[in-house]
Structure formats: C-alpha cells, structure tokens
N, C-alpha and C positions, 0 to 999 in steps of 0.2 A: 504494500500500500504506500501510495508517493504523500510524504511530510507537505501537510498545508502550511503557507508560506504568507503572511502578512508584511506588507512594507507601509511604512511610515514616513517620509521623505518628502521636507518641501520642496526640494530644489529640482524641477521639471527634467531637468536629464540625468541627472544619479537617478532619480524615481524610474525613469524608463530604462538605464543600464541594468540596475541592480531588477528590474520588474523581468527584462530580458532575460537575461543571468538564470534567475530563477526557472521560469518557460522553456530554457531551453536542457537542463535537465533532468533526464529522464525518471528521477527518484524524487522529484519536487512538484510542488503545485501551488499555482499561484491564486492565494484565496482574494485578495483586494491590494490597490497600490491606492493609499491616500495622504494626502497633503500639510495633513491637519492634525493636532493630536483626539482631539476631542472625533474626529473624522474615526481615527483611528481607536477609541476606547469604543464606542458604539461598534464597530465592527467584529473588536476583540469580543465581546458580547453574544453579538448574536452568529458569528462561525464558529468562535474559541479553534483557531487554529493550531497548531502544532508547533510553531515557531514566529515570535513576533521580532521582524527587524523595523528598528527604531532610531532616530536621528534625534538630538537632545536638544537642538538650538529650532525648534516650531514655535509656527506663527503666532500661535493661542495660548499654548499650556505650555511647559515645561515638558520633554520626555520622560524627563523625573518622574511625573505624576503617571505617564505612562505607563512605564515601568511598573510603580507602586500599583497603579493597577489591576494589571497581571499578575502581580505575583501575591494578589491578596485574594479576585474573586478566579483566578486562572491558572492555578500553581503547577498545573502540566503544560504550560506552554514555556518555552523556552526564549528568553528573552537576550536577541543580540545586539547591542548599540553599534553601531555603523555612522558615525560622528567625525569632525573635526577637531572638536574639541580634547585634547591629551592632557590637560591641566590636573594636577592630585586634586582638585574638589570637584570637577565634573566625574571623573576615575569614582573615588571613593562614594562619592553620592549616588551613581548607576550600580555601584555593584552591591552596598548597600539598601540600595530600593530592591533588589531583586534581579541585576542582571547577570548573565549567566557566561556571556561572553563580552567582547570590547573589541575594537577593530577601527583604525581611523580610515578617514574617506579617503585616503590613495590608494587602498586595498582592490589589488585586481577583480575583476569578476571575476574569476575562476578561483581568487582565493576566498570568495563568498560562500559559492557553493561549499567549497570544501568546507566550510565554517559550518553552515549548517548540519552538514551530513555529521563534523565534530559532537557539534551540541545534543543533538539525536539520539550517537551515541553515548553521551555520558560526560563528553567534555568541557572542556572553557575555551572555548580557540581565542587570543588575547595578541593584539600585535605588539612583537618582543619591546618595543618601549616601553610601553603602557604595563609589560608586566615586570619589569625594571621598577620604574616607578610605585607600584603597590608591593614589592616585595622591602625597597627599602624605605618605603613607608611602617613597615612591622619590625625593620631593624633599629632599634630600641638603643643607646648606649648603655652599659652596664658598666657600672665600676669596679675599679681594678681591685677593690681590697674584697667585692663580691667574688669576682672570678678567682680569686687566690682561697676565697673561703669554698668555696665550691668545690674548688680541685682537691683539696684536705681532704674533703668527705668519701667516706667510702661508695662504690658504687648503691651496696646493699639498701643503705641509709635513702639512696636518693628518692624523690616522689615527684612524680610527674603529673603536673593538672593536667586533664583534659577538657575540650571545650563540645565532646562529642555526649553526646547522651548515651542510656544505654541502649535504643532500639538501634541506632546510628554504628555503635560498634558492633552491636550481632549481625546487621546487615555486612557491615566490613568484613566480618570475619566470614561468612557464605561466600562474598567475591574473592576472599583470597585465597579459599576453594578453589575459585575454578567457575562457581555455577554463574549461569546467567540471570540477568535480571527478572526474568519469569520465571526460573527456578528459586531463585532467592523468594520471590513473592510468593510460589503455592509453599515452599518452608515455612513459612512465616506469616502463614494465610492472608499475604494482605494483596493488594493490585500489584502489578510490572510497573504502572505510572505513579504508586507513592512510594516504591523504590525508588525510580530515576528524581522524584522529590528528594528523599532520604539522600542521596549518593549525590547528587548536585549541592545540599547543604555542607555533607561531608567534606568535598572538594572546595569548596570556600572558606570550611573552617578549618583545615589544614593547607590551604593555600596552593595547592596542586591540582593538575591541569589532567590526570588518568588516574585509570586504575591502579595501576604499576606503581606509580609516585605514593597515591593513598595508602595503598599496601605496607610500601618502605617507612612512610614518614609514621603511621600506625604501631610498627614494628618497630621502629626505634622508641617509641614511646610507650613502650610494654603490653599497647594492648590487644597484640595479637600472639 
C-alpha cells in the first residue's frame, strides 16, 4: 500500500517540485498540496494521511502549530519539516512540537523521497547540519572536578537515569530481537502504529536516527 503524502508549502514551485517528487514515486501518494497552514490542518483532519510535509515560515499560522497538530489529534502520521529555516529555535521548537524528521529546502527531490520512505520506516532522516546542531545543543559542559569524581567510582556503583518508560524499553528490547514492528505489536497486544509511536518517541529520546543506534545507545545504558 503506497504512504499518503500531504504537503504544506507556500512557495508555488517547491509546492509543485516536492508535489512532483512525490507523484512520481511509485511507493507514495499524493493526498493534497496546500498553501496555507490552516489549509493544511483541515486537510490533516479529514484524510489523516500517513506522512505530513510541512514548511515553518506560512502565510497564516506558524508550522509550529502544524506540527503540534498532528502530533496531538494525529500521532500516526509522521511529521517532516522541509524549511529554510536551520536556526537552534526553529530546530528545537519542530522537533519539540512533534517533528519526526528536519531537512532544509536545498534538499534534492530524490532526497525527499528517500526521507519519507526513512520516516515510514522508523527513522529521522535530518540534514547532517541540523543534526550537528541538536546534538551539541544536548552537549552540556560538565566540570572537571565532576569528571575526576566520576572516574573514582566504580563501574558497579554507577546509575544511569533513563528518560524511557517502561513500555518504551520492552518494546526496545523485542527490536533488538530481531522482531518487526507487527510482531512486536501482536507481543504486546497493542497496534504496528502505537509501536512506530513508541519507537519514534524512543528515537528522540535517545537522540538517534535507527534501530541499530537505539539498540547501542540502550545497551550502553544497561537496559538491554
């Protein structure tokens, strides 16, 4: 079944490249190309599409509000900003509202597609600045008499918060099985799409972009 495909886009020829883009492959469909945000929350509404791309600098609303949106009455649809704007508070306030992936507007069409089939499956597709930027946004300075006190301790001693819940690590722990996301679901009796919920939460609260990374960066933190 081809991923319905919403665009948001005021600017008259990105809306028809990336509307293109979409049309032209064969694993996509294109549900509406519209102008407006408010254009575009009505639409999100009544197709609720499979993936909303969204531009942050519209005519009416904020994408923000977009976003926030979707990801409040829409939580299976996968939200990609496709913007200009690369600034840490347009950055932090999209993926905060609910975005799932980030990508600025020099982004080929082909590397759209590719972004969506990403997101689809489970990813963040992120153009490498933008996630430069959000990573040392979370790099934190720690003081040197912490880091000397640290390295003293024994490993046994140490304790590592997590930011995951616990349904979040059980689902973790079935993908690093192996199963797939409908297997993880009938496990765990819940849907395929409040898994890809759960493991898109996952992936932002550990800051990584696959499964592979989630697995590592889980594992390093004891709780696999």
């Amino acid at each position: 079944m081809r991923s319905q495909v919403l665009i948001v886009e005021d600017e008259p020829e990105l809306l028809l490249k990336f509307a293109t883009a979409v049309q032209s492959d064969p694993l996509l469909a294109l549900s509406g190309a519209v102008p407006t945000g408010k254009a575009g929350i009505a639409l999100l509404d009544a197709l609720r599409p499979d993936v909303l791309m969204v531009d942050l600098g519209l005519p009416d609303i904020s994408g923000i509000e977009v976003i926030a949106h979707a990801a409040k009455h829409h939580p299976a649809t996968d939200v990609l900003v496709v913007t200009m704007f690369g600034d840490d508070l347009h950055v932090l306030a999209s993926i905060e509202a609910g975005a799932t992936g980030y990508l600025l507007k020099d982004a080929l069409a082909g590397r759209i597609c590719i972004s969506i089939h990403e997101l689809r499956a489970g990813g963040s597709p992120i153009t490498p600045s933008i996630a430069r930027k959000v990573l040392a946004r979370f790099r934190l300075p720690v003081p040197p008499s912490a880091v000397a006190h640290a390295a003293k301790q024994p490993i046994a001693e140490s304790v590592v918060a997590t930011p995951l819940t616990e349904r979040e690590i059980d689902i973790l722990r079935l993908v690093a099985k192996g199963l797939s996301f409908n297997e993880v679901g009938d496990s765990l009796d819940i849907s395929p799409h409040t898994v890809v919920t759960h493991v898109k939460k996952i992936y932002r609260k550990l800051a990584v972009h696959s499964r592979g990374e989630a697995v590592f960066e889980a594992g390093q933190m004891g709780l696999l």
